[in-house]
N, C-alpha and C positions, 0 to 999 in steps of 0.2 A: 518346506513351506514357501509360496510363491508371493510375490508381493501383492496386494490387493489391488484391483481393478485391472484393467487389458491394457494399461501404458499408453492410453491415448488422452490421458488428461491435458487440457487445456493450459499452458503457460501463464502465469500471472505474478507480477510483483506482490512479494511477501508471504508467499503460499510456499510450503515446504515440502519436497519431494523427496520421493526412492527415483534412483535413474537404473533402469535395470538392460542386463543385456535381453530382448527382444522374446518373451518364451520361454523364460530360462527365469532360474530362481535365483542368478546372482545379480547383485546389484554396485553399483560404486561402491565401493568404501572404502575413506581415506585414512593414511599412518603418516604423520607427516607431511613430507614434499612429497611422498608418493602415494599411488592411485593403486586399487586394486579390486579385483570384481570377484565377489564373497557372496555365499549364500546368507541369502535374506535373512534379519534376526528382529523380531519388532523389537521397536524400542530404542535400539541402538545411534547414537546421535552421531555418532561417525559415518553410518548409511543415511543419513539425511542433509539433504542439499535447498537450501534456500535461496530462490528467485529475485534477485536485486536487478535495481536500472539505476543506472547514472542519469544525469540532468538531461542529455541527449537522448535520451529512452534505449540504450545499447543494455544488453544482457550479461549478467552475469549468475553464477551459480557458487554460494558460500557455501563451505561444510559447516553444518555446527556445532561439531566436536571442535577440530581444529579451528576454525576461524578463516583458512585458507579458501582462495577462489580456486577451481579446476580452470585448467587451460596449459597454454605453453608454458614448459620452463625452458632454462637457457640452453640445455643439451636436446631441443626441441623434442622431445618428449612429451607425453601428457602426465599430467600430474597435478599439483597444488601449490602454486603460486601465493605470497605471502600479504600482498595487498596492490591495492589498484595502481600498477608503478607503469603501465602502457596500455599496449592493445593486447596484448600475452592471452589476462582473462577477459578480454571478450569473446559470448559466440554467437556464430548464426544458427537459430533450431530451426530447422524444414518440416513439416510434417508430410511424413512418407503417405502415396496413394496405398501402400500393403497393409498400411498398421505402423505406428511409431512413428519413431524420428529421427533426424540424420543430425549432426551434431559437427559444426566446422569453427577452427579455429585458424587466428592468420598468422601467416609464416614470415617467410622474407617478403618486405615489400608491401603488408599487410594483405597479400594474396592467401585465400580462403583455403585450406587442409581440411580432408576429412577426419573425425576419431575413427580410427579402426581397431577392433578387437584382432586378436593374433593369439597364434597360441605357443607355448612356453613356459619357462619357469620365471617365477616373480611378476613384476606390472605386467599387464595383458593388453594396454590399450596404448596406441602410439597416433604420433600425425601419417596416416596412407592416402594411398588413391583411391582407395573401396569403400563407399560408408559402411558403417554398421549400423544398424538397426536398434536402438535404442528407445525404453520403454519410461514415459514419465508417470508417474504414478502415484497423485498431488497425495498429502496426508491430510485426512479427516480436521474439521476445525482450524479453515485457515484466520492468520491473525487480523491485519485488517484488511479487508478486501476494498476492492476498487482504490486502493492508493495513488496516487498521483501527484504531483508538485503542480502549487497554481504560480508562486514566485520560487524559483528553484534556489533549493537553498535555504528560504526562509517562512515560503506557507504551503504548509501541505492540507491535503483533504484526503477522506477515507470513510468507511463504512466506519460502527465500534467495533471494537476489541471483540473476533468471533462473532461478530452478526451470523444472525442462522433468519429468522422471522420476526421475532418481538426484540424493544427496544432490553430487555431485564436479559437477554442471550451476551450480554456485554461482561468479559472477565479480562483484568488487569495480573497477570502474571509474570513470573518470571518470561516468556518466551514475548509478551508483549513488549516487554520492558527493552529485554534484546534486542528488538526490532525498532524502538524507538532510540536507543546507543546507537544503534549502528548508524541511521541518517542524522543523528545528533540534533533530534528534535528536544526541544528542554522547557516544550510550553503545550498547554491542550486545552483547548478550548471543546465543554462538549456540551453540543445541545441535545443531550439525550433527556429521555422524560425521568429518565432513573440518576442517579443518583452514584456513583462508585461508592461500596461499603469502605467504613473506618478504616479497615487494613488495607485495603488496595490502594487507597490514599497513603495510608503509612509507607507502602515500596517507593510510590513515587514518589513521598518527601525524603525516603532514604535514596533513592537513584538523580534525585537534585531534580527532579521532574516537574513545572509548576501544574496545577489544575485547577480551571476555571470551570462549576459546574452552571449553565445559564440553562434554566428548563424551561423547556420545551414542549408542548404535546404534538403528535402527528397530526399533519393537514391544520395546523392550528399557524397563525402570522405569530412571527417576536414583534414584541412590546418596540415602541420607542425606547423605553431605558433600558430594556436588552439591548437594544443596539447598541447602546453609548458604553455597556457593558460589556461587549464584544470588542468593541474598540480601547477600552480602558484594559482589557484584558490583553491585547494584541503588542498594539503600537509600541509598547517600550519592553518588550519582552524577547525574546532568541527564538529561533527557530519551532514554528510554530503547525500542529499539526489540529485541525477542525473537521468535528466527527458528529454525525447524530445517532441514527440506526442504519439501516440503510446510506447513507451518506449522501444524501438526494435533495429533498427539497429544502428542510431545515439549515443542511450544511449547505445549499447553494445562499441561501438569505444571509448566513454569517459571512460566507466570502463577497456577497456582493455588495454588502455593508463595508466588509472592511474595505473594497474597492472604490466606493463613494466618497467615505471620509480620508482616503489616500488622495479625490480628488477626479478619480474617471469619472467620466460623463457617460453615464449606462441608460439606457432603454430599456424595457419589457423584451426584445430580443435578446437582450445580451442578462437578463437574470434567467431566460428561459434555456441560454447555452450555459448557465451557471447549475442549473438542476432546478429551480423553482418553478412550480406548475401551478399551485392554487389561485385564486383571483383574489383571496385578501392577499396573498403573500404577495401578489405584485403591488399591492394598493397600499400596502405598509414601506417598502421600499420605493415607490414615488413619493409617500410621504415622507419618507425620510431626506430623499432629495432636492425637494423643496424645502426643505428645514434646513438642511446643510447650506444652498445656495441663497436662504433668506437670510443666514446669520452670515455668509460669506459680503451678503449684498450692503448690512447694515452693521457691520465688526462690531456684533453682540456678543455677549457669549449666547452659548447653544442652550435654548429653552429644554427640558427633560421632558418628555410626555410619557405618561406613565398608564394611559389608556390602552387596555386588552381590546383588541381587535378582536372581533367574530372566528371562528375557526372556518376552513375552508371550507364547500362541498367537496365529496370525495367522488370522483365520476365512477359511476356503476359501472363500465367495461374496463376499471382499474385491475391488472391481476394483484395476487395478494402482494408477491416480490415488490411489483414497483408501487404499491401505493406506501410503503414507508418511507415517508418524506423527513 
């Protein structure tokens, strides 16, 4: 049984893969500090390797069985490294002009090695001079897609939990949960039009998880006391991760609110590099700006305005993907 799809999937933070050798039904699969290339088994959580980046956007690959990154160990080997203690588990992925991918890791000096397969008894894969041809092959249902750090560290953005099309494709499970442990996010702010059921809120109150539900509708502007609500949810909270459906236009008005009341002086350019497209949605965020800088001008406290804005027009050459804002 070969692993699904041709190995040419697309690399993305938070998206979990089979790494297979190139045409062939084995894939990585880790025991330990070692590496080993095993005929395909679904299911199996030791053949699956999860896509992380560090703050500098550098690549890493976790098992999630073990917990361990692939990359260098000390007897310059490849194998399973124990956590992020250098440049050991960083790598560089190339995509090959034949198909696949070439896969290097740095040596002495942080000079670039390739993986190469070999053949023999026990681990199969070493630092050589000859790539091997290596096959990524994302698994169905990744968790939150387009992830990204806006203050690393402390605010991140993302699609929900498994976006597919509609805002209800949103599931908080254990594998969500993992993914949120691991960058030690311990706050959510989501502007989804739906709602997390009872028990998905129960993991998170059991995983020490906070969650702010602020709704939202698509192509629709947040409220002024949504803002102040976004912000009340933020500013005294840990690392914080801001999600709608899509992760697009809703989730750019939360970050460009929380950006205002931090104090940046934004423009309609710089909410349009944030993800907001609609024309109320920029016309709620100048008014919010003007509100910030009237109560800055006059050391008020901040008036609440609690007026529903019109919802956006949705421009008819929108395709379905990007009009989930």
């Amino acid at each position: 049984m070969f692993p699904p799809g041709r190995g040419n999937d697309h690399l993305n933070a938070g998206d979990i893969y089979w790494i297979s050798l190139l045409g062939t039904n084995k894939v990585m699969t880790a025991k330990g500090e070692k590496l080993y290339l095993r005929e395909y088994q679904k299911g199996r959580w030791d053949q699956m390797w999860i896509c992380e980046t560090n703050l500098d956007g550098r690549i890493s690959m976790r098992n999630r069985h073990t917990q361990r990154f692939l990359g260098r160990r000390v007897d310059h080997t490849v194998g399973c490294v124990s956590s992020h203690s250098g440049d050991s588990e960083w790598l560089t992925i190339t995509r090959l002009s034949l198909g696949g991918y070439s896969l290097e890791v740095s040596r002495e000096g942080n000079k670039l090695r390739p993986i190469q397969c070999v053949n023999g008894d026990g681990p199969l894969l070493k630092i050589g001079g000859v790539s091997t041809q290596f096959g990524l092959h994302k698994i169905k249902n990744p968790v939150f897609r387009r992830f990204e750090w806006v203050i690393p560290g402390h605010l991140a953005r993302s699609s929900a939990p498994y976006y597919d099309i509609e805002d209800a494709d949103q599931s908080m499970n254990e594998t969500s949960i993992e993914f949120l442990d691991h960058y030690q996010i311990r706050n959510i702010i989501s502007l989804n039009s739906v709602e997390l059921s009872p028990r998905e809120r129960a993991r998170l109150r059991d995983a020490e998880i906070a969650y702010s539900h602020i709704k939202a509708m698509e192509y629709a502007a947040v409220t002024q006391e949504q803002f102040d609500q976004i912000w009340d949810a933020y500013h005294k909270s840990g690392p914080t991760i801001v999600y709608c459906g899509y992760g697009d236009g809703r989730t750019g008005m939360a970050i460009s609110a929380i950006q205002l009341f931090q104090g940046q002086a934004l423009d309609d350019r710089d909410y349009r590099e944030n993800g907001v497209q609609c024309p109320t949605q920029l016309a709620a965020l100048n008014a919010l700006s003007d509100r910030i800088n009237s109560v800055e001008s006059d050391s008020d406290p901040v008036n609440t305005l609690d007026t529903q804005l019109p919802p956006c027009t949705v421009p008819e050459n929108t395709t379905p993907e990007k009009k989930k804002k």
